[in-house]
C-alpha positions as CSV (number, residue, x, y, z in Angstrom):
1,X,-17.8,-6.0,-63.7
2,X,-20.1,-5.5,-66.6
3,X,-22.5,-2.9,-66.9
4,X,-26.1,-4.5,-67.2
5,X,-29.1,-2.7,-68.5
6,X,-30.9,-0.9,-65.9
7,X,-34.6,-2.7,-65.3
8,X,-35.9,0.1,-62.9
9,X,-38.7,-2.2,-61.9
10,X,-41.1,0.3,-60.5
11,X,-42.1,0.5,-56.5
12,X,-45.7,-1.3,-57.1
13,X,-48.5,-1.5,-54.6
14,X,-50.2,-4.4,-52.8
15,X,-51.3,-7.8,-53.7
16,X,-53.8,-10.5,-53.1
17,X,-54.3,-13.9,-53.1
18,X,-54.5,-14.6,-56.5
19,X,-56.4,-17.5,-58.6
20,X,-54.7,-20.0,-60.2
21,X,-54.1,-18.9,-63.9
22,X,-56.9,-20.0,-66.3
23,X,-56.3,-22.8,-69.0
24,X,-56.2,-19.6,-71.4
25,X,-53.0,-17.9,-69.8
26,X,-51.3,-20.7,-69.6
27,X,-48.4,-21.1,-71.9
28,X,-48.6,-23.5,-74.5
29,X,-46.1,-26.4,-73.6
30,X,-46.0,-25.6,-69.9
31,X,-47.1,-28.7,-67.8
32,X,-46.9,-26.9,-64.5
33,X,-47.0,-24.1,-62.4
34,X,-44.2,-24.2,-60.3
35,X,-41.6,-26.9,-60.1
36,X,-39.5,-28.1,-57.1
37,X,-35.8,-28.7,-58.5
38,X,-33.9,-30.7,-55.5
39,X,-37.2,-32.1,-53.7
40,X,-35.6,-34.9,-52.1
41,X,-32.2,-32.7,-50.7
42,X,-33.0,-31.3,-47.1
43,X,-34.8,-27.6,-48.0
44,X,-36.4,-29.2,-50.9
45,X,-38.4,-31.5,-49.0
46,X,-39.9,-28.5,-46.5
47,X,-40.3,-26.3,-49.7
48,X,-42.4,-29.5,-51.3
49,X,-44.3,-29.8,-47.9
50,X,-45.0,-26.2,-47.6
51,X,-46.3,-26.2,-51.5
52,X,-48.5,-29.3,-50.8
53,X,-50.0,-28.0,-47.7
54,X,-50.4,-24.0,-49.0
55,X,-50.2,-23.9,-52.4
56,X,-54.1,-22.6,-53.7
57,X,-56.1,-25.5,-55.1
58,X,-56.0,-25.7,-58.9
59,X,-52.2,-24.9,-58.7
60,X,-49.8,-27.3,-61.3
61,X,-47.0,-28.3,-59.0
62,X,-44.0,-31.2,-59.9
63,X,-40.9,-32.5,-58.2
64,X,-37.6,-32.5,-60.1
65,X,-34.4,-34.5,-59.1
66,X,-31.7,-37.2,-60.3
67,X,-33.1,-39.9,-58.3
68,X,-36.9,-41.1,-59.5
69,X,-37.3,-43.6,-56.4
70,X,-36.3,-40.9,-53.8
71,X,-38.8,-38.6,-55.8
72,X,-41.5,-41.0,-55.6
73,X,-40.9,-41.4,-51.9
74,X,-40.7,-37.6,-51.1
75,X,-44.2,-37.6,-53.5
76,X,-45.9,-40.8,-51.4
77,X,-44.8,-38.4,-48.3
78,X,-46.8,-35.3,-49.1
79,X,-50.4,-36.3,-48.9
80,X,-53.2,-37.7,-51.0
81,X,-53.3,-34.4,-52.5
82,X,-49.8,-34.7,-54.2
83,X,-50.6,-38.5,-56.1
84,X,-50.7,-36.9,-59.2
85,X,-47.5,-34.5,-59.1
86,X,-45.3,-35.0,-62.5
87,X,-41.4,-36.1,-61.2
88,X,-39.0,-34.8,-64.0
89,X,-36.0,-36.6,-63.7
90,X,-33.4,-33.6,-64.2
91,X,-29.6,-33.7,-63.3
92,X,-27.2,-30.2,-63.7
93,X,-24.5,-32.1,-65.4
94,X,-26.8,-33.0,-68.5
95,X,-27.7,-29.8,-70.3
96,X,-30.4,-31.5,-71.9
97,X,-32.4,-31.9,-68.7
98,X,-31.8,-28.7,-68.1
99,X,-33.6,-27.5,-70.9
100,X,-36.8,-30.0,-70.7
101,X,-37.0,-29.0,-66.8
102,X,-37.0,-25.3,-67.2
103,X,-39.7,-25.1,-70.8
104,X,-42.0,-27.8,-68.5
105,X,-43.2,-24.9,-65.7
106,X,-44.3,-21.2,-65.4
107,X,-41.6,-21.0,-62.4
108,X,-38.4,-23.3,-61.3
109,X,-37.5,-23.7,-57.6
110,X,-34.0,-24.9,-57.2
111,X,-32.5,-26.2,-54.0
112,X,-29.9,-27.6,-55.3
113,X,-26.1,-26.9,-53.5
114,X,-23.7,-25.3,-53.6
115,X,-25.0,-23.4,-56.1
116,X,-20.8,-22.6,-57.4
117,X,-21.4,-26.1,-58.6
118,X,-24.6,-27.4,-59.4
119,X,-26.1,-23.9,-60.4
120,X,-25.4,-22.1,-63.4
121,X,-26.7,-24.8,-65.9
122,X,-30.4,-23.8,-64.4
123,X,-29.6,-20.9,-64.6
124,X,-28.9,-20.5,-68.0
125,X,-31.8,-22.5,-69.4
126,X,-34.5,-20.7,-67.3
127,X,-32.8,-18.0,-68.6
128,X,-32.8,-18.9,-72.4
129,X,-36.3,-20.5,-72.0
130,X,-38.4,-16.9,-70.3
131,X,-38.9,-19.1,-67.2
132,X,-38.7,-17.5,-63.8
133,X,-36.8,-19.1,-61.3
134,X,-36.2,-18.7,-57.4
135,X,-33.4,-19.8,-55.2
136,X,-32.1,-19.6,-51.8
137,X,-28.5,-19.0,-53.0
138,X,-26.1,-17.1,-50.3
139,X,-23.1,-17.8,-52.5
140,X,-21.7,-14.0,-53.5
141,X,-19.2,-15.6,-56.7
142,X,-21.9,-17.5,-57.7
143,X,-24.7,-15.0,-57.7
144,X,-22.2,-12.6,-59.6
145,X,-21.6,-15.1,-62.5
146,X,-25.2,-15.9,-63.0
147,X,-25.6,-11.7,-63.1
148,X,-22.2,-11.8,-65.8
149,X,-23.5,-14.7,-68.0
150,X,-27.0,-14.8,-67.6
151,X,-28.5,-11.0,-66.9
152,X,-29.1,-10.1,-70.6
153,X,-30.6,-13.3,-72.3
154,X,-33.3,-12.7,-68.9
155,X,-33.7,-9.4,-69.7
156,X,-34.5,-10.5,-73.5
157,X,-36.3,-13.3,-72.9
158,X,-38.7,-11.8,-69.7
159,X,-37.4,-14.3,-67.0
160,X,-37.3,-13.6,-63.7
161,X,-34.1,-14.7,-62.0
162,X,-34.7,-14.1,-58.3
163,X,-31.9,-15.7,-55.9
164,X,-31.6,-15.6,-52.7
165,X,-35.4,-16.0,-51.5
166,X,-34.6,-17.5,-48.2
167,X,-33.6,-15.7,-45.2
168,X,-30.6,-15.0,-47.3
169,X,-31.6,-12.5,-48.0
170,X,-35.6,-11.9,-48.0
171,X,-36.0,-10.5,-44.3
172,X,-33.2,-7.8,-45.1
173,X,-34.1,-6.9,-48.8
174,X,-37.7,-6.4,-47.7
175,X,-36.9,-4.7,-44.6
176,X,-34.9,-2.0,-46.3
177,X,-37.3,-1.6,-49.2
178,X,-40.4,-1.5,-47.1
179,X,-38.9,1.3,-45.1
180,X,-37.9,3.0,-48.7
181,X,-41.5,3.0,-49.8
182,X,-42.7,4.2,-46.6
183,X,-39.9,7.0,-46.6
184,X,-41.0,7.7,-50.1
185,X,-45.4,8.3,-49.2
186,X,-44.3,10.1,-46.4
187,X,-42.4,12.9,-48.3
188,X,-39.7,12.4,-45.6
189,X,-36.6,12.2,-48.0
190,X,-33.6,9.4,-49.1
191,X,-32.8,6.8,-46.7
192,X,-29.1,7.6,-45.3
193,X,-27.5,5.8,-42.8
194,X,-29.5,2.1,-42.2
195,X,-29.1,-0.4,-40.2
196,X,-30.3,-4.1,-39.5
197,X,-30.0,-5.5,-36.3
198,X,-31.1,-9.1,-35.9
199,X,-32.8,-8.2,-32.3
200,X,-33.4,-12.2,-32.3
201,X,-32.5,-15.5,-33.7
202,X,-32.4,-19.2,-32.7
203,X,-31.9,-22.0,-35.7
204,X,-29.7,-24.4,-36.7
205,X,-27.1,-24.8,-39.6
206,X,-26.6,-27.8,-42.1
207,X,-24.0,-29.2,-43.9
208,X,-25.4,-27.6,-47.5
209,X,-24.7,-24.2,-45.8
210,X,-20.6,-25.0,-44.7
211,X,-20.2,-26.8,-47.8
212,X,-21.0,-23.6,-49.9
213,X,-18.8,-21.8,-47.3
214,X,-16.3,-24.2,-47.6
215,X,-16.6,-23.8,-51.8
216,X,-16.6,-19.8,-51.5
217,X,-13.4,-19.8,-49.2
218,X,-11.3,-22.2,-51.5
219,X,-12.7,-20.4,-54.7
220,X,-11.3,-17.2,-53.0
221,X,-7.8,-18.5,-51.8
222,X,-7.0,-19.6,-55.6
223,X,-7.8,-17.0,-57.7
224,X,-7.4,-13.3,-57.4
225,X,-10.7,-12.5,-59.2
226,X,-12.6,-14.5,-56.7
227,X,-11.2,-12.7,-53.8
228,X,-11.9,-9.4,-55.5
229,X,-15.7,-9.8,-55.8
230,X,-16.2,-11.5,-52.6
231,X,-14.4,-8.6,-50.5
232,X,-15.9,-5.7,-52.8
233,X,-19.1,-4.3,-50.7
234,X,-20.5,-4.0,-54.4
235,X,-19.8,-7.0,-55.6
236,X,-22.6,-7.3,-56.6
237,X,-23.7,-4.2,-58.3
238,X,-24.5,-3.6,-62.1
239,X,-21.9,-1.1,-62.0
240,X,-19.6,-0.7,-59.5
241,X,-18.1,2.2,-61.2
242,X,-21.3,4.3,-60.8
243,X,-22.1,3.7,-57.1
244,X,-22.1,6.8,-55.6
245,X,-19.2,7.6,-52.4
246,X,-20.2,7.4,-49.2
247,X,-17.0,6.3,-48.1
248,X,-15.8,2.9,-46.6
249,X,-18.6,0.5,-45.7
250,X,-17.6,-2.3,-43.4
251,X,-19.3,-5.4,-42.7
252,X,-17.2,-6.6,-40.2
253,X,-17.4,-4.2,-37.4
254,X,-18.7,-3.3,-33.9
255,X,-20.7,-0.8,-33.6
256,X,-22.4,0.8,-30.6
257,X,-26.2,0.4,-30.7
258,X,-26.7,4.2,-29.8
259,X,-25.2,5.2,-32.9
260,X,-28.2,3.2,-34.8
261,X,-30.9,4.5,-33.0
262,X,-32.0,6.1,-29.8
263,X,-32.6,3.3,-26.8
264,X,-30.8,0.6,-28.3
265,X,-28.0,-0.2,-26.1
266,X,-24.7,-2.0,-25.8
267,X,-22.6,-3.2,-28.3
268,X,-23.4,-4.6,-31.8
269,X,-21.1,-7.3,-33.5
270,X,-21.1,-8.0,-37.1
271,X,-24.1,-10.3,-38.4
272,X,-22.6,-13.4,-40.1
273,X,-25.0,-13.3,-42.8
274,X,-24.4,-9.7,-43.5
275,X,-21.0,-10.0,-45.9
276,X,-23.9,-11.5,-48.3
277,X,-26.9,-9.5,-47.6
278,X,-25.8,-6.3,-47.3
279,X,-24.5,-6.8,-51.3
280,X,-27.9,-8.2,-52.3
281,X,-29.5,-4.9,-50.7
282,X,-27.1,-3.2,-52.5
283,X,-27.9,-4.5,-55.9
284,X,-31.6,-4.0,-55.4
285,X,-30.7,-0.3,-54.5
286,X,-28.9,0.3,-57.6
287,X,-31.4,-2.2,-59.7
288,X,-33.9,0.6,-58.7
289,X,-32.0,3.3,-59.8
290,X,-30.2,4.6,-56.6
291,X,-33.9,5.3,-55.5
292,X,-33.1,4.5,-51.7
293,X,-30.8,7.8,-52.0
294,X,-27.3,8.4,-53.2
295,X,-26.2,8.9,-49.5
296,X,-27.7,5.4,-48.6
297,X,-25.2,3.3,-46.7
298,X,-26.2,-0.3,-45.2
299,X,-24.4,-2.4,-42.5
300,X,-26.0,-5.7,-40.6
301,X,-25.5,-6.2,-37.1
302,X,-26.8,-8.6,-34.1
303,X,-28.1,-7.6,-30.7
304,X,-25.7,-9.3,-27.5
305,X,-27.0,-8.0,-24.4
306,X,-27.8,-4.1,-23.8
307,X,-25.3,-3.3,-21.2
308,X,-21.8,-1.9,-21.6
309,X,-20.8,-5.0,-20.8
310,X,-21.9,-6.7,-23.9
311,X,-18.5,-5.6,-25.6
312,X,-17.3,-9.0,-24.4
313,X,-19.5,-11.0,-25.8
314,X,-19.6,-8.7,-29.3
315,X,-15.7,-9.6,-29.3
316,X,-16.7,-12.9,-28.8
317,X,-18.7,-13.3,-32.2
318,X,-16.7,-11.2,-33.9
319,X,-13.3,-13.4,-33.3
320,X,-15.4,-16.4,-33.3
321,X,-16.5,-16.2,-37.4
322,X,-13.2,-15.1,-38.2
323,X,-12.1,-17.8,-36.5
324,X,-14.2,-20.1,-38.2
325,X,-13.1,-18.7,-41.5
326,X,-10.0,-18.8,-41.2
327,X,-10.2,-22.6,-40.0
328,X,-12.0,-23.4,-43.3
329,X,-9.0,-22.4,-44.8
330,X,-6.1,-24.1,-43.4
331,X,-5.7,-27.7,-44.0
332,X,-5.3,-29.3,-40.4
333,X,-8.0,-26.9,-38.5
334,X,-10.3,-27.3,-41.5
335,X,-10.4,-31.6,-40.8
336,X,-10.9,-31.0,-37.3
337,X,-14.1,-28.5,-38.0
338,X,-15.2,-31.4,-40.7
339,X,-15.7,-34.1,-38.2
340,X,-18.0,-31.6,-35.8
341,X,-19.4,-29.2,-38.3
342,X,-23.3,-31.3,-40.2
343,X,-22.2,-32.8,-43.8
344,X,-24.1,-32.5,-46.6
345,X,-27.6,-33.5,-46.3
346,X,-28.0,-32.9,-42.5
347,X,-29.8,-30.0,-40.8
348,X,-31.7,-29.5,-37.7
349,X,-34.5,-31.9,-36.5
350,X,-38.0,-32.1,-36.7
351,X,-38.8,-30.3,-33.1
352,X,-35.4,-27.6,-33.5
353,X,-36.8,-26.4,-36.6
354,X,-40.6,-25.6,-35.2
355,X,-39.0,-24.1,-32.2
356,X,-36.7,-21.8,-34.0
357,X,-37.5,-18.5,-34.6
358,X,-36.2,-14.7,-35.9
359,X,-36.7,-11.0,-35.8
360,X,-35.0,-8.4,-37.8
361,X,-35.3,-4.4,-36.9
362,X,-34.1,-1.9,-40.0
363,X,-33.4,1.4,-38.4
364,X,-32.9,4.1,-40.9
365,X,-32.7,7.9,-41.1
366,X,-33.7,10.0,-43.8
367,X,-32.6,13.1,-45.7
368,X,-35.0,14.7,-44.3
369,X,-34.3,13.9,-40.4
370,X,-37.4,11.7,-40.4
371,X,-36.4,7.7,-38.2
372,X,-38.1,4.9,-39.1
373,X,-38.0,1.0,-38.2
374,X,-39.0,-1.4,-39.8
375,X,-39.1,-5.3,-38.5
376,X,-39.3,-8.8,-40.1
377,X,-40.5,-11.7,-38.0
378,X,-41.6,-15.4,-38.1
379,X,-41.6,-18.1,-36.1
380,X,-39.7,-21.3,-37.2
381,X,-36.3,-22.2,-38.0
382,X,-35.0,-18.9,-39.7
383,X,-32.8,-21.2,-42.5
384,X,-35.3,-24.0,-43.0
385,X,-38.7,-23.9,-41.5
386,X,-39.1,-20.3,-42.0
387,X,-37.1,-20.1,-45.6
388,X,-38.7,-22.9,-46.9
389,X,-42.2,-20.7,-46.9
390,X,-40.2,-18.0,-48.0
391,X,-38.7,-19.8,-51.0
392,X,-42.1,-21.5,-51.8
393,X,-43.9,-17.9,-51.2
394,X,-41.6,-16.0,-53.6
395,X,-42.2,-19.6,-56.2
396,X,-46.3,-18.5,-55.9
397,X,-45.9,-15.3,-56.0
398,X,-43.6,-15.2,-59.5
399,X,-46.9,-17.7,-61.1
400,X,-49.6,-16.1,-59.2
401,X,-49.1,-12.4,-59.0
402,X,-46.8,-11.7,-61.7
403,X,-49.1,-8.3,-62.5
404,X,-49.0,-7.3,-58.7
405,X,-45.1,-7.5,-59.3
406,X,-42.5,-5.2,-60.3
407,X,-42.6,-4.9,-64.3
408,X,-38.7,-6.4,-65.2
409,X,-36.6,-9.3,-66.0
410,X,-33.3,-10.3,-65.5
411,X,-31.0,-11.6,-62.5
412,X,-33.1,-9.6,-59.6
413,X,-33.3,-9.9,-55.7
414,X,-36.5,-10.4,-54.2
415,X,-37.1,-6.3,-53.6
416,X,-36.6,-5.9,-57.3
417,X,-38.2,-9.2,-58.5
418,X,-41.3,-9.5,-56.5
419,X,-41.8,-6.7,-54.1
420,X,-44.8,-5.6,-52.1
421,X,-46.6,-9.4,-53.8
422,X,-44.1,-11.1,-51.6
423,X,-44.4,-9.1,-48.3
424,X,-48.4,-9.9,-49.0
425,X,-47.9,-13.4,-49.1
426,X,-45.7,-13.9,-46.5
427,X,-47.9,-11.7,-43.9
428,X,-50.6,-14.1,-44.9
429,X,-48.2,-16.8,-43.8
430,X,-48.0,-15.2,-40.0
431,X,-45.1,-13.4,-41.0
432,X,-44.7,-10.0,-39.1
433,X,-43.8,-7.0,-41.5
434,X,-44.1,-3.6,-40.1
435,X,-43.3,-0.2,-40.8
436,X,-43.1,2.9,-38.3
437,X,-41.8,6.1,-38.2
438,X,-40.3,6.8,-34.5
């Protein structure tokens, strides 16, 4: 893997709700604010909704797509109050459009998936033009391209390339630096062992989700490379080289929830989001300059019951996404899960989506012998209702409260891109972020 300069965006304080930037600040040449790329897919429809509805008054927002009838639709959709929203007709097979989309705005949502595919030409000319950009990505190959191809020109040009601001991977990249800073005031030493246990979670799953899984797992099958980066717990890391040993750190294992932290019970299987997140943690760790400790290690984990009992079940999981994998990779099985499993364009309904729900704990102990916890909550689907105002939170806070956030450019994670300004907006949003030392 290449070696990328080291940003060491510095840990910065709170935010606040910002004003709208003046006419003066403004760029020359840059129409709007913040952009929607994908408004009329599934997630860029909530993250459009979420913008109309919260965005501050005075705020330039637009809708980008392929399609300008759907656009106008998704527009007539969101209120009196988005009439006058500019549609830029953009598609990632024509470079060109590429360009025009990413010089017309301060900062670029894209919902656009899998990102292995439709991606990297956004990518590049947010990149090339200094404009920041946000995504929900949880695709490991193609977040590690966009770092190869893409990390330098950012770092030269001042953009801020931020993936992954959904609940992959905002809830555990926050978590674990929250607890860091914390750690840090309190004089109580490196963070060592930590650990993330999703305590609870209801939501559903689309077919843009499986069909970047599906892309990821034949990606790995055919090329040697692939499989490399996406088994490699520092895949994603600016050096893999200069990680420091801790030893082997698994991501698919059971653990036993008294050997996270005292009083949590039973038996923990792996998280299936944690192969991903746990690398994104990892990058923001050594983005920051190892500051979370040189004896840091991270795993992700999900409560099954408290009892002894709840091995069963922990098995359960565990056999049931390898299973799943593994089906997505044979031929015959993989036909089978295509005809159950949402296509592409589907996702939960209406009333599944304000019902759902998640809560994330980080425990952690320090060098020191200090505990802490740390939790992430919100009400609402945890992949749609609840990422869409995390995606469309991170898009505000990149135009908004770029001087409350981290001083850096280049391909970031939403610890190292945004920081504390994110966690502010978010709590505003009746998110739950806390902090405690136990």
């Amino acid at each position: 893997m290449s070696n990328e300069s080291d940003p060491r965006p510095e840990p910065g304080g709170g935010t606040q709700e910002a004003a709208p930037p003046s006419s003066k600040s403004r760029e020359p040449g840059r129409e709007l604010d913040v952009v929607v790329y994908g408004a009329t897919g599934f997630v860029g429809r909530l993250v459009a909704a979420h913008l109309a509805e919260h965005a501050p008054e005075g705020v330039r927002l637009g809708l980008a797509g392929r399609n300008r009838g759907r656009l106008e639709a998704i527009r007539n959709g969101l209120g009196s109050g988005a009439a006058d929203w500019p549609m830029l007709i953009a598609d990632a097979t024509d470079d060109a459009s590429m360009d025009v989309l990413a010089r017309s705005a301060r900062v670029v949502i894209s919902t656009v998936g899998p990102y292995a595919r439709y991606g990297l030409p956004l990518v590049r000319a947010c990149a090339e033009a200094g404009t920041d950009y946000v995504d929900l990505t949880g695709e490991v190959l193609f977040h590690r391209e966009s770092i190869d191809r893409h990390h330098e020109t950012a770092v030269r040009t001042g953009a801020r390339i931020v993936h992954s601001c959904g609940f992959d991977s905002v809830p555990s990249d926050l978590g674990v630096y929250r607890l860091y800073r914390k750690a840090a005031e309190d004089g109580s030493g490196e963070l060592t062992d930590t650990t993330l246990v999703v305590s609870d979670l209801r939501g559903g799953i689309s077919g843009g989700t499986v069909d970047s899984l599906r892309m990821q797992i034949d990606a790995m099958k055919k090329d040697k490379q692939a499989r490399r980066i996406g088994l490699s717990p520092y895949s994603l890391s600016p050096d893999s080289a200069a990680e420091p040993d801790v030893g082997r750190q698994s991501d698919a294992a059971i653990v036993r929830g008294a050997d996270v932290a005292v009083g949590l019970g039973g038996f923990l299987p792996p998280f299936f989001m944690g192969p991903y997140n746990t690398r994104v943690v990892r990058r923001s760790a050594a983005l920051l300059g190892h500051a979370y400790g040189r004896r840091f290690r991270y795993r992700e984990v999900m409560a099954v019951g408290s009892s002894p009992l709840s091995l069963l079940p922990a098995a359960a999981v565990t056999a049931g996404m390898g299973g799943l994998v593994a089906g997505l990779g044979f031929g015959p099985t993989r036909a089978v899960l295509d005809r159950v499993l949402p296509a592409p364009g589907e996702g939960p309904k209406e009333k599944a989506r304000a019902n759902g729900r998640f809560a994330v704990d980080v425990y952690a102990t320090t060098s020191g012998g200090a505990r802490y916890r740390s939790r992430v909550a919100a009400h609402g689907d945890p992949g749609y209702a609840a990422t869409a105002v995390m995606l469309g939170e991170s898009a505000l806070a990149l135009a908004l409260d770029r001087a409350a956030a981290p001083e850096t450019a280049g391909v970031l994670t939403p610890a190292t891109g945004i920081g504390a300004a994110l966690a502010e907006r978010l709590r505003a949003r009746g998110f739950t972020l806390e902090v405690e030392r136990r």
